[in-house]
C-alpha positions, 0 to 999 in steps of 0.5 A, a space after each residue: 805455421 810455426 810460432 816465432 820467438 821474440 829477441 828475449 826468448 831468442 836468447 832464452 832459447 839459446 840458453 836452453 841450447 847451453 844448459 843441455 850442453 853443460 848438463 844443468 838440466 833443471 835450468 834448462 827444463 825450468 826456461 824451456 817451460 817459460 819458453 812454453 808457457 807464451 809459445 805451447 807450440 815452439 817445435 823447437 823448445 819443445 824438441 830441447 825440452 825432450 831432450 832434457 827429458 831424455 837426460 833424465 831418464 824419462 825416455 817415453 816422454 821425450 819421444 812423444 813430446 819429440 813427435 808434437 814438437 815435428 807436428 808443430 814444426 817439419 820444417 825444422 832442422 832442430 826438431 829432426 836432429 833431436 829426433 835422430 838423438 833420441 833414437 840414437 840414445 836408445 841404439 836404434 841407428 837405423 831410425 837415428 840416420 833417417 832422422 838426421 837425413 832428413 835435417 840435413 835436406 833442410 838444413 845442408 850447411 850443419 857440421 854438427 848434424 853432417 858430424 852425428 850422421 858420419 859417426 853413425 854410419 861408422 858405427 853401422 859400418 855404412 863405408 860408402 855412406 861414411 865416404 860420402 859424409 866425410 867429402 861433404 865435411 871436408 868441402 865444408 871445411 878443408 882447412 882441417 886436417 883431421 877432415 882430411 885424414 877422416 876421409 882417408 880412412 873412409 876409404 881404406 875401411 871401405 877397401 879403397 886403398 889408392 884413394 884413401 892414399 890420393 887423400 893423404 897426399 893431397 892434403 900433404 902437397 897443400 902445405 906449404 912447409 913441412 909440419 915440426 917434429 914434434 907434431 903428433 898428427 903429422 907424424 902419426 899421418 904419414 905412417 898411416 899412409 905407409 901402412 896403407 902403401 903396404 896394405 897395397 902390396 907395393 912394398 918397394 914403394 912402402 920402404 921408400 916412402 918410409 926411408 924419407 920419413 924416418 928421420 921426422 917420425 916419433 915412433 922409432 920402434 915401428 919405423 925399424 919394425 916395417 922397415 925390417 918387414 919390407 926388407 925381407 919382403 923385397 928379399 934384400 937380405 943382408 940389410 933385413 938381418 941388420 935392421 933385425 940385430 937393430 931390434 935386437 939390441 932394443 928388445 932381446 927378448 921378442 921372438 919376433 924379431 928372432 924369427 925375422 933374422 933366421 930368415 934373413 940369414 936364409 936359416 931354417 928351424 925344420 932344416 938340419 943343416 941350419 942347425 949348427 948355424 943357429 945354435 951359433 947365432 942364439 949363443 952369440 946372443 946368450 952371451 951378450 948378457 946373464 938375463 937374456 932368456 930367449 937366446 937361451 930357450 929358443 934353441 930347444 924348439 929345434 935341437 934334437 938327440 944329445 944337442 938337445 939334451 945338453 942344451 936342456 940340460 944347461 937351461 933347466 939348471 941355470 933356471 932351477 937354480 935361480 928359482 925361477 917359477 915359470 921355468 915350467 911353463 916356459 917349457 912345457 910347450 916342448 911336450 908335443 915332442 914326446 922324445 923331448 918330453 922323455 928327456 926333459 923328465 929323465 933330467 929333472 928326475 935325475 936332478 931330484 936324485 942329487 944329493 948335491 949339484 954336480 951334473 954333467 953340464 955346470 957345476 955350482 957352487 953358490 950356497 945360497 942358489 943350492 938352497 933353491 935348486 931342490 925347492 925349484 925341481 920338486 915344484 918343476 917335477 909337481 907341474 910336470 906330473 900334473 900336466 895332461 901330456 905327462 900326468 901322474 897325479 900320484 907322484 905330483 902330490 908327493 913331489 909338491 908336499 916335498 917342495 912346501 915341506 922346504 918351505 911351507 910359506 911359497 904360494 905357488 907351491 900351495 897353490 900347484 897343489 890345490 891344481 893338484 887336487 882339482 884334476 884329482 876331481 876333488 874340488 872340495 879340497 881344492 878351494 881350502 888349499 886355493 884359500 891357504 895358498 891366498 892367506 899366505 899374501 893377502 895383498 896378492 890380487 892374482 892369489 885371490 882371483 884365483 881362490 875365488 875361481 876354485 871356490 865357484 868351481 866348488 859351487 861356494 858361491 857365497 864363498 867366492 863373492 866374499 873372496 872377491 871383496 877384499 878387492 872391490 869397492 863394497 860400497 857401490 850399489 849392489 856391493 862386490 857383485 855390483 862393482 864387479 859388474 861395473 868393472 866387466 869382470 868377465 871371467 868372474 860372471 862367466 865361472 859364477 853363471 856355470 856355477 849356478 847352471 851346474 846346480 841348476 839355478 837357472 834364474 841367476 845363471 841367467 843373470 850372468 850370461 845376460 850381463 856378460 853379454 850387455 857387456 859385449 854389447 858396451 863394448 861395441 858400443 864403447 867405439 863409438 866415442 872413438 870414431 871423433 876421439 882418435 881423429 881428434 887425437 890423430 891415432 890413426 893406425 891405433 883406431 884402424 885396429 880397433 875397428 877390425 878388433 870391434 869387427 871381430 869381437 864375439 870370437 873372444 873365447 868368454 863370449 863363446 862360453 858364455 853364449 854356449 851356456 846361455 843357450 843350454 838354459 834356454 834349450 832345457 826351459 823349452 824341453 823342460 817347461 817347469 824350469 820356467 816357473 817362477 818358484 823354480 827358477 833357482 833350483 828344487 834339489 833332487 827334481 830330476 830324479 822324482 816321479 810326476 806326483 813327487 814333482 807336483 808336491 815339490 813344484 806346490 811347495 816352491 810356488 808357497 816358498 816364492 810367494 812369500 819371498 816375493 811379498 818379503 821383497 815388496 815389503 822391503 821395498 816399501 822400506 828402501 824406496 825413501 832411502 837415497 840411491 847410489 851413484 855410479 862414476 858418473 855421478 849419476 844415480 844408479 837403479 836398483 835391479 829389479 830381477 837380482 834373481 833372474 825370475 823374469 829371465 826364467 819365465 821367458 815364454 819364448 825361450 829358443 827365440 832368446 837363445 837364438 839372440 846368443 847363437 847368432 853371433 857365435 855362428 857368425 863369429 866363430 864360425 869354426 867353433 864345432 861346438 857352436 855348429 852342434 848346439 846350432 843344430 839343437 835350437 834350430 832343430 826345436 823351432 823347426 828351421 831344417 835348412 839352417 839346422 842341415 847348414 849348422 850339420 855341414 858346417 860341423 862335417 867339414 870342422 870334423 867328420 867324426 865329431 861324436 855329437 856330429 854323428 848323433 845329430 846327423 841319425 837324429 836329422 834323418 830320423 826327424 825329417 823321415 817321421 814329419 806328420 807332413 812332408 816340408 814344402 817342395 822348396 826346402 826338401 829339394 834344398 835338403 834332399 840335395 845338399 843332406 849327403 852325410 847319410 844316404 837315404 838307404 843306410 842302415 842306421 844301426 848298422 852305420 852306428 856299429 860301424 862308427 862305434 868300431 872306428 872309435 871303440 877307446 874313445 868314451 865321447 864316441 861310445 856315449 854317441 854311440 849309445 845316445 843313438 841307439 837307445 833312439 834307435 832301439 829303446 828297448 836296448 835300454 839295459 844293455 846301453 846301461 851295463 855298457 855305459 858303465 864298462 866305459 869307466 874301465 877305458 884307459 885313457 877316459 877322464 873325470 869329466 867324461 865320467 861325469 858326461 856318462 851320469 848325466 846321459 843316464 839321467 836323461 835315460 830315466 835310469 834307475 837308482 840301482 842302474 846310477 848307483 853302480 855306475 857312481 861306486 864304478 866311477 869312485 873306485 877308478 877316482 877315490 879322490 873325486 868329490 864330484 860324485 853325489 853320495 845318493 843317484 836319487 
């Protein structure tokens, strides 16, 4: 039987309840022992009293004391509510909506636990449960509107388009008097249910239903964007085009709405006989203003021959003139043309021959605008020789010390050169000409960002976080790395994790990838505060878009690259188990390259060196543990990291299985990404799993058949499933022997491999599958794959970074010194400037 409070704790009691909720937690801890001390068995304060705990950090605690507070009292709606808050503060949503289920059998009138419930069922994506939530909400209180609108949006999420719609216009037939314009909700409301008219597809319907509320509706722009949108659909062209020269003379630089009007008009870039018409129609606009510049660039996507060329021409002038630096960039994007590439370069080469500005479309004659032209077609001829279509690193470099020779204090043009000397591969001048170029405009936050990037593609680590903290708030705990994990600065933690990875400092690559996937998971997280503030705020078309983008999240590229380099750690801590001690987890140099007595003695002296670290750390801890600790922007106290160098991390004993925490994302995600498919494979394959690792070989064929790692996988499967101790269990090989038709059984396997090396003879990744596999195949080929590894450096069309790819699978050969040191003096001599390259193999 649960205890029973008299009036006075009652009260007591509800002020507990208060203190949580303004976060006073030592009041609230402080009454709720009084409470205790007359009532040890109160479920309910003991339930509060593990709430407070939790607040604080002490999460262990409150659960069990969550559990004697459900022993005292089952019956209590509080203590099961809490309970569902407790594992929903350590994201278990599972646990948390069983918990809350079961509070409300007990107490089926609460909103506030009802509330909690729908959140969670939004955030887990339960559509039908969240429907039948949000019904529940709205019977308790159909007064609301937001019920109402949250109930709508249940059912669109959940695919249920009229009824969502049914919703809205119910709620719109109860009132009595149509809501002020001024009203956000209403307005946001009713755009709402047109988008989801549209979604329907009854676009008719849709630009009715638009029309009557146009004239009360706040967002002017969107009303004129879906009604040009429904007006092309329903192929009423004449009023499309008006409604899209509308925009037009809103934003006259949005190709969209560009796009729109062509087709309105029934014009076709891909159609020669439109072209006329829409040089026409671009020029009309060019000449509605000076600074009007997509009326003036879009025409080059279509015109061709001497149109183009005088079109081009008139561009590149008015925009060299001007000094303007992102006319390459605006252009570049013509380079897939190669007739238009060849005439883009013949211009400005020509302009660069000028001795003055007289050619064949504008004359000018502005002093000042001359004084740009030369400076501006140097930089243009320096980008366009260093872009991979067009590259002539050679000419690049002298056309950008041409340009800084007039004027040495531009920072893009430093900062084109040291683009310049990256693609040379030699990274080391790089990030000095990166950093001059950030001196020149030490405010300039962009400049250095960017230093900072080409000093960690330097592997200058210390460098880089140095650059980054003229612009970060040193003082937080952990300085600017610190803050910089605070702010989710992505593509600083993923360029820092590569860095380590590359010099094999596998403990702090490891950090990095872990906090850049627990920010991922914040920001999955983060929507959940969403799913109340956007109905709350009536953004409803805004919250509709974020949920699809949360559904979506780990197809953004930075997870890609981070996933993909987090699994290469772990796939090299299981093939190479040494890398997971504790002594080697930043690095030993040179231990690829030693004998097995070289690598006892070096991995002995690690173990020395890590010991006396860690008992300098403790040391120092002792000396730190009475100082105060920071606070994060919260106010609340931040912990120190106890692993700031990824040892623990390293000594995973399950490294696939934590791979696998990365790679089953990406799969799903990014399920076209070729290179996730291929590394796919790799874990699989190593824990065994053959008909997911034959699921990653398919996936891989049907993105590309010729993928040169594809090739290599599919010979190594065969070959694995051929040489198994025991035969796989008759379910899975009959799956496997059924669905593996990328190589038949009776294929001669060198013979398939010569086969795929004569299709793909200039390519070097193919020849390095192509080598992989037969010295899988062929061991003893050893010397010959060597001298052929070393004949790919002569290819015409093989880059730095497969150079690179060349040395790396010669390490993993064993391959002599001799064999790597031929290689590496082959590989400088075709890149002089490359610093990549180590002065020694051993």
């Amino acid at each position: 039987m649960p205890q029973q409070l008299s009036s006075k704790e009652q009260s007591l009691f509800r002020q507990v309840i208060k203190f949580y909720e303004s976060k006073q937690y030592k009041k609230g801890l402080k009454a709720a022992e009084q409470i205790l001390r007359k009532n040890p068995n109160h479920g309910d304060t003991q339930a509060m009293k593990s709430l407070i705990q939790n607040s604080q950090g002490q999460t262990d605690e409150a659960f069990a004391l969550a559990k004697l507070a459900l022993k005292n009292d089952m019956k209590s709606h509080v203590c099961w509510h809490v309970y569902g808050l407790l594992w929903r503060s350590v994201k278990n949503f599972e646990e948390a909506i069983k918990a809350y289920k079961f509070a409300l059998k007990i107490e089926s009138d609460s909103i506030q636990i009802q509330r909690d419930l729908a959140l969670l069922q939004i955030q887990m994506r339960d559509f039908q449960g969240y429907i039948q939530s949000r019904k529940t909400m709205l019977q308790q209180r159909p007064q609301i509107r937001q019920n109402w609108t949250a109930l709508a949006v249940a059912y669109h999420l959940a695919g249920e388009l009229q009824e969502a719609e049914k919703i809205l216009t119910t709620y719109e037939d109860t009132l009595k008097q149509t809501p002020p314009k001024s009203d956000i909700e209403h307005s946001e409301a009713v755009l709402y249910k047109n988008t989801i008219i549209a979604e329907m597809g009854e676009f008719q319907r849709a630009l009715d239903h638009l029309e009557a509320i146009a004239k009360n509706s706040l967002d002017r722009t969107a009303v004129m964007e879906m009604r040009a949108d429904y007006l092309l659909r329903l192929d009423k062209k004449e009023e499309a085009a008006q409604a899209y020269r509308d925009l037009l003379a809103r934003n006259n630089e949005y190709r969209a709405y560009y796009n729109g009007l062509e087709k309105s008009l029934g014009l076709d870039k891909s159609d020669k006989e439109s072209w006329q018409k829409l040089n026409e129609l671009y020029d009309s606009y060019a000449q509605q203003g000076e600074r009007i510049d997509a009326a003036r660039r879009i025409p080059l996507d279509f015109l061709e021959g001497d149109s183009f060329r005088k079109a081009a021409d008139r561009y590149l002038r008015r925009m060299l003139t001007k000094g303007v630096p992102s006319t390459f960039p605006n252009i570049k994007a013509l380079y897939n043309n190669p007739g238009k590439k060849q005439v883009i370069q013949d211009l400005v080469e020509g302009y660069a021959s000028e001795n003055a500005v007289n050619g064949s479309a504008d004359k000018q004659s502005d002093g000042e605008n001359l004084k740009n032209f030369h400076p501006s077609v140097y930089y243009f001829l320096a980008q366009h020789y260093d872009y991979h279509m067009s590259r002539n690193l050679v000419k690049a470099l002298d056309y950008i010390d041409k340009a800084i020779e007039s004027d040495p204090s531009a920072v893009y043009y430093n900062m084109t050169k040291a683009r310049i000397w990256k693609h040379y591969g030699n990274l080391e001048k790089a990030a000095e000409t990166m950093n001059h170029a950030r001196t020149l405009d030490e405010r300039d936050r962009y400049m250095n960002t960017k230093c900072a990037k080409y000093q960690l593609r330097n592997d200058e680590n210390d460098k880089a976080i140095n650059t980054m903290s003229k612009f970060t708030r040193n003082e937080t705990v952990g300085g600017a790395l610190g803050d910089l994990h605070d702010m989710q600065c992505i593509w600083y933690l993923t360029e820092d994790g590569e860095s380590y990875f590359r010099q094999r400092k596998l403990g702090l690559a490891l950090k990095r990838f872990r906090a850049l996937y627990d920010i991922f998971e914040t920001w999955h997280e983060d929507q959940f505060d969403f799913h109340s503030f956007s109905l709350r705020k009536g953004q409803i078309r805004a919250y509709i878009d974020m949920v699809r983008w949360e559904d979506e999240l780990r197809d953004h590229p930075f997870y890609t690259r981070a996933a993909l380099s987090a699994i290469q750690v772990y796939l090299l801590l299981h093939d190479k188990p040494e890398f997971a001690d504790a002594s080697l987890a930043n690095g030993v140099p040179g231990m690829d390259g030693m004998d097995a007595n070289e690598k006892k003695k070096a991995l002995k002296k690690a173990k020395k060196e890590q010991e006396k670290k860690d008992a300098e750390a403790k040391e120092a801890e002792k000396k730190n543990a009475t100082k105060k600790a920071g606070t994060g922007a919260d106010g609340e106290p931040k912990k120190e990291d106890p692993d700031p160098t990824g040892s623990k991390l390293v000594e995973t004993k399950e490294p696939l299985e934590e791979a696998t925490k990365f790679l089953t994302p990406l799969l799903e995600m990014s399920p076209k990404n070729i290179e996730g498919q291929n590394i796919g494979f790799e874990v699989y394959m190593r824990r065994k799993k053959y008909l997911l690792a034959l699921k990653c070989l398919l996936a891989a064929s049907s993105i590309d058949s010729e993928n040169p790692s594809l090739h290599e996988q599919t010979i190594r499967f065969r070959t694995t499933l051929s040489s198994l101790s025991e035969p796989l269990a008759e379910p899975i090989s009959s799956i496997i022997g059924k669905n593996f038709t990328l190589l038949s059984e009776s294929t001669d396997l060198l013979a398939h491999n010569e086969a795929f090396l004569s299709r793909h003879k200039n390519s070097p990744q193919h020849i390095h599958a192509y080598l992989r596999v037969r010295q899988q195949l062929e061991p003893k080929s050893q010397s010959e794959n060597e001298k052929q590894m070393q004949a790919s450096l002569d290819l015409e069309n093989i880059e730095l970074e497969e150079a690179i790819e060349g040395l790396l699978l010669l390490d993993e050969w064993n391959s002599g010194a001799e064999v790597k040191k031929a290689y590496v003096d082959a590989a400088r001599n075709r890149w002089r400037e490359a610093s990549v390259f180590p002065d020694t193999t051993v």
